[in-house]
N, C-alpha and C positions, 0 to 999 in steps of 0.2 A: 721342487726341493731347494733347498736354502743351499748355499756352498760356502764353505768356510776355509779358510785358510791356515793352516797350523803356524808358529814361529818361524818353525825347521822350513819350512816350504816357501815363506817369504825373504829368510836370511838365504837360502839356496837362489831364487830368481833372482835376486839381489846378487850374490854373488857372481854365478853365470853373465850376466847382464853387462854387469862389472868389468871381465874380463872380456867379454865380446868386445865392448867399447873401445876397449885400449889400441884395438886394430881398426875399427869403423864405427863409431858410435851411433850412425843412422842404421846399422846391422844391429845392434845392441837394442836398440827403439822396437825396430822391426821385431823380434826374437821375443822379447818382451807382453808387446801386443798381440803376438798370437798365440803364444802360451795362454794367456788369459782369455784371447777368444775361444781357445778349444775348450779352454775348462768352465766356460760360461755353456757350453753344448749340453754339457754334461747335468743340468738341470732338467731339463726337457728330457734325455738319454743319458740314465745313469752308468749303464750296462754298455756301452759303446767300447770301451777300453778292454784289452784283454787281461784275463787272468792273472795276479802276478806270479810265475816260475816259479819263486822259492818260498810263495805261501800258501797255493794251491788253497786257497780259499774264495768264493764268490764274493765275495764279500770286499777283497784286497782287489783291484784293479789299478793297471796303468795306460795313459794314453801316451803314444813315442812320438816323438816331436822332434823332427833331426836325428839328432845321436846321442835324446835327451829322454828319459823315463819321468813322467807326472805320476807318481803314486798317491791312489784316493783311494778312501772307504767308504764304501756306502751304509749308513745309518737309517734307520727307520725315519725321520725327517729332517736331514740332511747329509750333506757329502761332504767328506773332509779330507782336503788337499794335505796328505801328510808329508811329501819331499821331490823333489827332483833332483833326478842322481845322472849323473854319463851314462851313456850303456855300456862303457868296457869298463864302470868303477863296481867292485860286488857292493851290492847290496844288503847293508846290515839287516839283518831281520829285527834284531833288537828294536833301533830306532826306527823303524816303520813302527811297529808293535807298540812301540809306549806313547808314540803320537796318536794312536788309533785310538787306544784306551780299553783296548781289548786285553789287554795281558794279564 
């Protein structure tokens, strides 16, 4: 399956990345490169990631990463990385949903 990246989910690693750095930017590198090698897994094993809580759809999936949420959707031929949020920030359902293209 192809993986795709929405805006929302490059401007968020972007951002996170960003503010890692400011305290250790070899931390920031680090954090960076693994987000992306989990979400490279996720080709091979779309279904790896759990359910997400406030979509309760098969379809909406997150892989946790630190104290960090990857929200993806799985598509008939490919997966799309719609956002990474904190885990103690809520979760808009809106903007997951309009990045899907489900709504």
């Amino acid at each position: 399956m192809k993986i795709i990246w929405s805006p929302l989910a490059i401007d968020r690693a972007s951002e996170i990345a960003e503010y890692i750095a400011q305290d250790k930017p070899s931390a920031a590198e680090k954090w960076i490169n693994t987000v992306f090698s989990k979400v490279e897994r996720l080709e091979f094993s779309p279904e790896i990631g759990r359910v997400v809580p406030e979509i309760r759809n098969n379809r909406f999936r997150e892989l946790i990463y630190r104290n960090y949420r990857i929200i993806y959707h799985i598509e008939k031929t490919q997966i799309s990385i719609l956002t990474i949020r904190h885990g103690k920030q809520i979760l808009p359902i809106d903007e997951v949903l309009e990045n899907s293209g489900d709504n």
